[in-house]
C-alpha positions in Angstrom: -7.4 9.4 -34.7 -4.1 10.9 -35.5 -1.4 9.2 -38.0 1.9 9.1 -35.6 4.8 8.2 -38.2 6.3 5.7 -35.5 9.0 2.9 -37.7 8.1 -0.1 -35.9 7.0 -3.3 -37.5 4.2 -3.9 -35.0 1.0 -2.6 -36.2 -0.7 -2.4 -33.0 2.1 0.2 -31.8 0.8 2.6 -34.9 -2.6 2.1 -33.8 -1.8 2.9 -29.9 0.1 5.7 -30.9 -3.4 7.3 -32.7 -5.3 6.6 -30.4 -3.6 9.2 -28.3 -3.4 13.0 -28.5 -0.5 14.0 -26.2 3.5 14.4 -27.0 5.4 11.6 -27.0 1.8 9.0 -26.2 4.0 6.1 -26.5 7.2 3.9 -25.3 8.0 0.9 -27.1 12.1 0.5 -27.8 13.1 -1.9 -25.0 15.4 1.0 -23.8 12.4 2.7 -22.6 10.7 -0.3 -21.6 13.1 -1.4 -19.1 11.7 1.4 -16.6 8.6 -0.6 -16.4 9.4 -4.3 -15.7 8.6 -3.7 -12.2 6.8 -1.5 -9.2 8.2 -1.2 -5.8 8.8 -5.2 -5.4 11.5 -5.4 -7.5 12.3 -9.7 -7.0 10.1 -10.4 -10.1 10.7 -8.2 -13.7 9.1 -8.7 -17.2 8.7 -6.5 -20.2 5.9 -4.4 -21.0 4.9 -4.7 -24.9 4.2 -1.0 -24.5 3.8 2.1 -22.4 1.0 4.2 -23.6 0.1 7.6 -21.9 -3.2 9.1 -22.0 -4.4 12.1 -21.3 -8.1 11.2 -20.5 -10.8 9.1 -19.5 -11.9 9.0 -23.1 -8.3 8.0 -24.4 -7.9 5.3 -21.4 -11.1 4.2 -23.1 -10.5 3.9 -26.6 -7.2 1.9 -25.4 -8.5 -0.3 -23.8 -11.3 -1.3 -26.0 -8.6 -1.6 -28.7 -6.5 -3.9 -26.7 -9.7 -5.9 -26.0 -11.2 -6.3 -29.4 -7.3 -7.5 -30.8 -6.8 -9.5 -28.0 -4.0 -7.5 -26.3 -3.3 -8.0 -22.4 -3.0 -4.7 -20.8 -3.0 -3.1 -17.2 -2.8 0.2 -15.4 0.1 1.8 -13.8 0.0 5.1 -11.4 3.5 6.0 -9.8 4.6 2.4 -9.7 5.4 2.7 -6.0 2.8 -0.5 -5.1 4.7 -2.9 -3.3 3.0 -6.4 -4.1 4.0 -6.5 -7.8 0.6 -5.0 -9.2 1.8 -3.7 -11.8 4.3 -5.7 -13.2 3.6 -6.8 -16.6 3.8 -10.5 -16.2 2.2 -11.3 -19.6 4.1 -8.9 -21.8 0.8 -6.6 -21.5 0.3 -2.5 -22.9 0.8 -0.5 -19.8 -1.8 2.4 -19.2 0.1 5.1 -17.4 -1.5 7.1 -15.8 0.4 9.8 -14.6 -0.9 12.4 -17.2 -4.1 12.3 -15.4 -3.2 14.4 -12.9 -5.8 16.9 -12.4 -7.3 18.1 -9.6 -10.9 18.6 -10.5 -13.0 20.4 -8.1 -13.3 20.9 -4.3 -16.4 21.2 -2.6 -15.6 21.8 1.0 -19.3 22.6 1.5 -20.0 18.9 1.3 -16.4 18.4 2.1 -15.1 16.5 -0.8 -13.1 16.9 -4.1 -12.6 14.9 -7.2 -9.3 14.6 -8.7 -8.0 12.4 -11.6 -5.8 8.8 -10.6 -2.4 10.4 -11.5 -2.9 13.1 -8.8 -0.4 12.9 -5.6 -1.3 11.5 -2.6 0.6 14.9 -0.3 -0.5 17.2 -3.1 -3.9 16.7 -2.2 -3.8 17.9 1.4 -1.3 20.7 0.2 -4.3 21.9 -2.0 -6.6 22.3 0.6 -4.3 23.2 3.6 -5.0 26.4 3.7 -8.4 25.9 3.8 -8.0 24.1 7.1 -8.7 20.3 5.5 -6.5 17.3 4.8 -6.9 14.2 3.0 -6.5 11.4 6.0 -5.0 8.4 4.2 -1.3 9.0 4.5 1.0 5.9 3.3 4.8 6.6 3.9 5.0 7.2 0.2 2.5 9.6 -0.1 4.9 12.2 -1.1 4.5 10.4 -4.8 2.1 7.7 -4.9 -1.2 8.4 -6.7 -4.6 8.5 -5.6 -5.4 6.1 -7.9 -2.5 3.4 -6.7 -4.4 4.0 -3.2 -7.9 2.7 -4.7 -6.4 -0.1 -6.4 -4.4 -1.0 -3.5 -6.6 -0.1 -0.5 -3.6 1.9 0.5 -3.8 2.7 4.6 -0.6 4.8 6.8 0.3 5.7 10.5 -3.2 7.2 11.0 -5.6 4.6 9.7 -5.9 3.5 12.9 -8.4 5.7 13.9 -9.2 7.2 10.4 -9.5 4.2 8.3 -7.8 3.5 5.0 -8.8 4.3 1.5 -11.8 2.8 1.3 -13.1 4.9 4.1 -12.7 7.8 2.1 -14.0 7.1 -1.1 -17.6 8.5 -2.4 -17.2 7.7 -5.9 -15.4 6.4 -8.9 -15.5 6.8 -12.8 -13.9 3.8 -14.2 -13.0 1.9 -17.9 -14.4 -1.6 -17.5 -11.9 -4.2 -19.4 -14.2 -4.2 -22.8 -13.7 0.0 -22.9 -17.5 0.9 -21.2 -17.1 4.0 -19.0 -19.1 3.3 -15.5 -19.7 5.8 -12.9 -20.3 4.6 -9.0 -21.7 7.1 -6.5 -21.6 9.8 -9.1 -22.9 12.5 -6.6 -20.6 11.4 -4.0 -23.4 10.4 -1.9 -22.7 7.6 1.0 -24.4 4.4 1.0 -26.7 4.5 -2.1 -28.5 1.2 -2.3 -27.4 -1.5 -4.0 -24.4 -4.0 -3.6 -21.1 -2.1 -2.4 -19.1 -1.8 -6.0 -17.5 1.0 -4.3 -16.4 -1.5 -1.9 -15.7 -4.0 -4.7 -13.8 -1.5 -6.7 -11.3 -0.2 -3.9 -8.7 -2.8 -3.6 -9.3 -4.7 -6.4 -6.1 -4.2 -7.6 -6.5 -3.2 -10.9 -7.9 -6.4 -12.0 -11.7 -5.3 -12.4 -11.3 -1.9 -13.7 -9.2 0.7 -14.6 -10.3 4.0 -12.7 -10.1 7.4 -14.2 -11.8 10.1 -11.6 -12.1 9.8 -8.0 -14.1 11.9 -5.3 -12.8 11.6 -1.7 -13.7 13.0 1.4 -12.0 15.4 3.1 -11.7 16.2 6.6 -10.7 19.4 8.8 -8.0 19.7 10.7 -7.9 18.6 14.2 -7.9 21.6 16.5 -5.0 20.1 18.6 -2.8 17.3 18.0 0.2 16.3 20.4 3.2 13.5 19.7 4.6 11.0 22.0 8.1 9.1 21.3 9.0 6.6 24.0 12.1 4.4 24.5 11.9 0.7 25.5 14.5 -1.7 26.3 12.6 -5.0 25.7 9.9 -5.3 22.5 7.8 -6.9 24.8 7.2 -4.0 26.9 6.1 -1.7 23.7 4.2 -4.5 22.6 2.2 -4.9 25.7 2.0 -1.2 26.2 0.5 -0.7 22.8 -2.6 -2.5 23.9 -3.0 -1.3 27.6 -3.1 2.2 25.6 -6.2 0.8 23.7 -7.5 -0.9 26.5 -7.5 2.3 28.4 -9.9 3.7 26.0 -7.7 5.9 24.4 -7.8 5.7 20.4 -5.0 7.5 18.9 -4.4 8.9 15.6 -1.3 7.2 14.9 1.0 4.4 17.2 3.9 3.4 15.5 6.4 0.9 16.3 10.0 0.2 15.1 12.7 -2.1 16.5 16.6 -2.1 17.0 17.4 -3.2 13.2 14.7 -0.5 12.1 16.2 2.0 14.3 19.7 1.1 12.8 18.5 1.6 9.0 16.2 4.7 10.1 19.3 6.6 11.6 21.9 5.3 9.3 19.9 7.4 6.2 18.4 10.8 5.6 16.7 11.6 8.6 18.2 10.8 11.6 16.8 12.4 14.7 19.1 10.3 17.4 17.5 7.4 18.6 19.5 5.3 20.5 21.0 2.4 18.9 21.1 0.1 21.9 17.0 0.6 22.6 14.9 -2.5 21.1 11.8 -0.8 20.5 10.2 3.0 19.7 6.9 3.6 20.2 5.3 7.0 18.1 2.1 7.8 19.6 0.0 10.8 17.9 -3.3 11.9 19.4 -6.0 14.7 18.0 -9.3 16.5 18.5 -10.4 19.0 20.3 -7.6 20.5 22.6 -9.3 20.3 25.8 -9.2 16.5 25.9 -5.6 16.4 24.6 -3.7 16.5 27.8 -5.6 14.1 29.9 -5.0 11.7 26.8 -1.1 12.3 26.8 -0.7 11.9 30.8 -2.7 8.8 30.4 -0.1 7.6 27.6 2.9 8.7 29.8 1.4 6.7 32.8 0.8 3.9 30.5 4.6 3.6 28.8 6.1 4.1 32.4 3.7 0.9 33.9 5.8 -0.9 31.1 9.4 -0.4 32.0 10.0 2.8 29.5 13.3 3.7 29.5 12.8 7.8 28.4 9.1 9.1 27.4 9.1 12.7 26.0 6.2 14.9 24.0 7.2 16.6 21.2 8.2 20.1 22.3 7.0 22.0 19.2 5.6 21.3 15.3 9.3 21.1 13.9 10.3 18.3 16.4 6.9 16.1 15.6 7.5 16.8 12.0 11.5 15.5 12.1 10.1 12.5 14.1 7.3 11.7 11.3 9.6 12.3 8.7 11.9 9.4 10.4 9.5 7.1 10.9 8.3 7.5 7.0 11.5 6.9 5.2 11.6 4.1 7.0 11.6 1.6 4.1 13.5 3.5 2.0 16.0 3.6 4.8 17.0 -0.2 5.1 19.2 0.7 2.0 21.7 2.3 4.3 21.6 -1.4 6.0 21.2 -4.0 3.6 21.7 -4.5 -0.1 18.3 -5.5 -0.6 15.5 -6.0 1.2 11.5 -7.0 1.0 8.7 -6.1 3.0 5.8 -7.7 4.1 2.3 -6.6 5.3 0.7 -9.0 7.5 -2.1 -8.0 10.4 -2.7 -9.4 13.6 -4.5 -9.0 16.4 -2.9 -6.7 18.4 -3.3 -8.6 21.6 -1.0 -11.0 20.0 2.2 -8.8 19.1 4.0 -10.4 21.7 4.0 -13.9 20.5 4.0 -12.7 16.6 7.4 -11.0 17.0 8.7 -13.7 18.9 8.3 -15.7 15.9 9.5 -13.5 13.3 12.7 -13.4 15.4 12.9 -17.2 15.7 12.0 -17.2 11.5 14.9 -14.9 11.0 17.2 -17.0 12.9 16.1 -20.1 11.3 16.8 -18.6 7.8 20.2 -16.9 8.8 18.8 -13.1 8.0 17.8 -10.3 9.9 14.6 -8.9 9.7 13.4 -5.6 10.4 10.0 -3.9 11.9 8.5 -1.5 11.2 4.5 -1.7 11.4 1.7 0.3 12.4 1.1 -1.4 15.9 -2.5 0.3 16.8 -4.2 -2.0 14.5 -1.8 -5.0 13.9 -0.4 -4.3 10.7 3.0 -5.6 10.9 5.6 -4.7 7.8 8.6 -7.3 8.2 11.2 -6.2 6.7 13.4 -9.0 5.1 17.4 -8.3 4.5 19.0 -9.8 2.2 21.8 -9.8 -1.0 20.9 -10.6 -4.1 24.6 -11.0 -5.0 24.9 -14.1 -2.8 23.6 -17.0 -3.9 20.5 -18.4 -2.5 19.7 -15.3 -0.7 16.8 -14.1 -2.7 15.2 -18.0 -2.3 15.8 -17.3 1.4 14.4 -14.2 1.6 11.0 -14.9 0.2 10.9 -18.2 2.3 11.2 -16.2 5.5 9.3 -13.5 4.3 5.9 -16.4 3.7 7.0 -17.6 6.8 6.1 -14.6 8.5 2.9 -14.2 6.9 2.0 -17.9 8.1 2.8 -16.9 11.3 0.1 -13.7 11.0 -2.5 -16.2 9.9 -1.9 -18.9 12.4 -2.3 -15.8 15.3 -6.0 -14.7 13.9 -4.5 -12.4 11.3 -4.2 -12.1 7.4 -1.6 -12.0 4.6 -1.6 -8.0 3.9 -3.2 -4.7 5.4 -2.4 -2.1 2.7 0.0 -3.5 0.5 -2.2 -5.9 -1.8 -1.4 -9.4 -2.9 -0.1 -8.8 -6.0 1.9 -11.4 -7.6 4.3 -11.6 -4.1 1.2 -13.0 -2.1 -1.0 -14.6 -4.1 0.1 -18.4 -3.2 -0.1 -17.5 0.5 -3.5 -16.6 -0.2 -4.3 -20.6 1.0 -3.7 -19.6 4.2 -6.7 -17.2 5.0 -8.7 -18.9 2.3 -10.0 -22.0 1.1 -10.5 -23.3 -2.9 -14.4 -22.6 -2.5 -13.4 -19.0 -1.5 -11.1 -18.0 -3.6 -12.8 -19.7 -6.7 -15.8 -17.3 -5.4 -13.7 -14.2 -6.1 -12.1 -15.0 -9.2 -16.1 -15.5 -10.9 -16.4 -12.2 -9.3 -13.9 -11.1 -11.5 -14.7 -13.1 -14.6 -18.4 -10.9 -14.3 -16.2 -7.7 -14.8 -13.0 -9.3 -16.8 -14.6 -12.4 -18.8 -11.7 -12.5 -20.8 -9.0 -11.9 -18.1 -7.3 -9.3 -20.1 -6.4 -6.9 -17.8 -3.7 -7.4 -15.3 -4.2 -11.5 -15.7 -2.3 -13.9 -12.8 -2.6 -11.1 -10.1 -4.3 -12.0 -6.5 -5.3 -15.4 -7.0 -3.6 -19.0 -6.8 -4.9 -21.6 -9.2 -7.6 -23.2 -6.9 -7.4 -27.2 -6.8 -3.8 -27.5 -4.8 -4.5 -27.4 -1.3 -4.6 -30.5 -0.6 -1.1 -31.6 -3.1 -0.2 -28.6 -0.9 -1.4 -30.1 1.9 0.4 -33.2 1.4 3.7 -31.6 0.8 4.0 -30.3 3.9 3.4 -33.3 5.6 6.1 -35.2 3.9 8.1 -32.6 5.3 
């Protein structure tokens, strides 16, 4: 341990601070703290008690079994990008960032894999082994400064999880901190499929309520030989909808289709990178295929054939790598890019089934009449995820209640079509009461003993995920007084 000569009349502050061995381990003036009272859903905000910054598996460790033995609430914290409210520090808990961790550790392109630590960039990954001819597939619009280890905790997906999958899917093993300070190691050779029950699996997703991981190995892929990009114009969202499916049901999997509307269009061309989309259209579709380049063409004339069956107004194929690039680079700012439209705004995550897109839309559009605020999309349509994108002003009264009323609204509307409350994004703290709708008492009391086995204390990042079970049927009763 080293003696840090910190002024604070909190002992446990001093003993944090020894614990660690970089500059500056530790925040703790309320100045400092104030950085941290929220991640990327910024409707809820609370204090952290501390911010402490190791620089190791061994000093994430020794943290955490000090917060455990002196009965401390902590959690873990990567970029802070995590848009479910993860990592907001609802019980005044002793933040582990994680961002010093940012190593990457080895690659093995033999076996095609590397193992990097959780603070390490999502981008930077794929920028490491580019030139190698490999790529890291899980690409979430703010891959450009999440962290690896955000994308375990979340399950974190992107534009081309369609046909690559999301985190989970590339994930051989994890070193974690269980919440009493153990260090575990799953799949520790980065072998697929070892035998036992999935904690793999278990782990990814879990948002950071069962452990806190500290080294990852993921499996890279190589480059597609070809790749071409489709952008096509329609003038009614039910003709993109319905041309989404016939592109799937004409056996054509692509690596990415995207889909915004007119209010997503107007925020995505009112910001950084417009690349002229026509303000009057009501939908865009962004259709990306790969492989091997012989099979590339018949798959884009089939997509062409396919968008002009269903009305398109203009269909084009990206005429070099700059052009596809620009259009990506719109399409993945698109969040960000509501703040050229709206004061505030909050996104949701819901999947459906994409054969009910249609119907789904049409409600969201009746649910942002009903609450008097537009709401954008912007979703990844090949597999259903929608991302409803709620505007609002905080500055006006009542809006913020509003807001989150239509945004649960829309989720309801994803579970009553088939579908579930989130895709990528996690439940957090925003989603954790519309949890009832995809699950019942008996289920969700099922995963939180799951998590008692790992967190018996529920110490680490306590009230995420979960309702209190009991209430679905006062619940249930409310409504129907309604």
């Amino acid at each position: 341990m080293k003696t840090r000569n910190i002024k604070v009349a909190d002992p446990h502050i001093q003993n944090l601070a020894s614990l660690l061995s970089g500059p500056n381990p530790i925040l703790y003036k309320k100045v400092d703290l104030a950085a941290y009272d929220c991640d990327g859903f910024t409707i809820q905000r609370f204090l952290p008690k501390a911010v402490v910054f190791p620089e190791n598996t061994e000093e994430v460790a020794a943290v955490v079994k000090y917060c455990a033995e002196n009965n401390l609430p902590f959690l873990a914290r990567g970029a802070g990008t995590g848009l479910s409210g993860g990592a907001i520090p609802l019980n005044g808990e002793v933040i582990i960032s994680l961002t010093r961790m940012k190593r990457l550790l080895s690659v093995d392109l033999e076996n095609r894999r590397a193992v990097v630590e959780p603070g390490f960039i999502n981008l930077q990954l794929t920028r490491s082994v580019a030139n190698k001819d490999y790529y890291y597939a899980p690409d979430p619009s703010s891959q450009y400064c999440c962290t690896i280890g955000g994308n375990v905790a979340e399950n974190a997906g992107g534009a081309h999880c369609l046909k690559y999958g999301v985190t989970t899917n590339h994930i051989l093993g994890l070193e974690v901190v269980l919440p009493n300070g153990e260090i575990m190691e799953i799949g520790k050779n980065g072998i697929p499929d070892e035998p036992g029950y999935d904690l793999l699996g278990l782990l990814t997703g879990s948002e950071g309520t069962l452990g806190i991981v500290t080294k990852i190995t993921i499996r890279l892929l190589k480059n597609p030989e070809s790749k071409q990009t489709v952008l096509a114009y329609f003038d009614r969202i039910e003709d993109g909808s319905q041309a989404v499916s016939d592109i799937i049901s004409a056996g054509i999997v692509p690596a990415a289709l995207e889909m915004m509307d007119k209010i997503a269009i107007e925020g995505v061309e009112s910001a950084a990178f417009p690349v002229g989309h026509p303000r009057d259209i009501a939908a865009v579709l962004l259709i990306e295929v790969d492989g091997i380049a012989a099979g590339i063409e018949e798959q884009i004339e089939q997509i062409l054939e396919v968008c002009r069956n269903r009305n398109v107004r203009e269909v084009r194929v990206a005429k070099n790598e700059q052009e596809r690039e620009r259009w990506w680079a719109n399409r993945k700012t698109g969040f960000g890019a509501m703040g050229a439209i709206s004061n505030d705004y909050l996104v949701q995550d819901g999947v459906i089934p994409r054969s009910k897109l249609p119907q789904v839309l049409k409600k969201i559009h009746h649910i942002s009449k009903e609450h008097g605020l537009r709401i954008a999309n912007i979703f990844h349509a090949g597999d259903g995820n929608l991302h409803p994108l709620v505007l609002f002003d905080s500055r006006i009264p009542g809006e913020t209640e509003k807001a989150i009323e239509a945004g649960s609204a829309c989720l309801k509307a994803c579970a009553d079509a088939g579908g579930t409350i989130t895709g990528e994004h996690g439940v957090g703290i925003e989603k954790k009461e519309e949890m009832r709708f995809v699950f019942t008492d008996d289920e969700i009391t099922a995963q939180i003993n799951i998590r008692r086995v790992f967190n018996p204390d529920n110490l680490l990042n306590a009230g995420k995920m979960f309702p209190t079970p009991g209430r679905c049927a006062e619940i249930k009763q409310e409504l129907q007084k309604k």
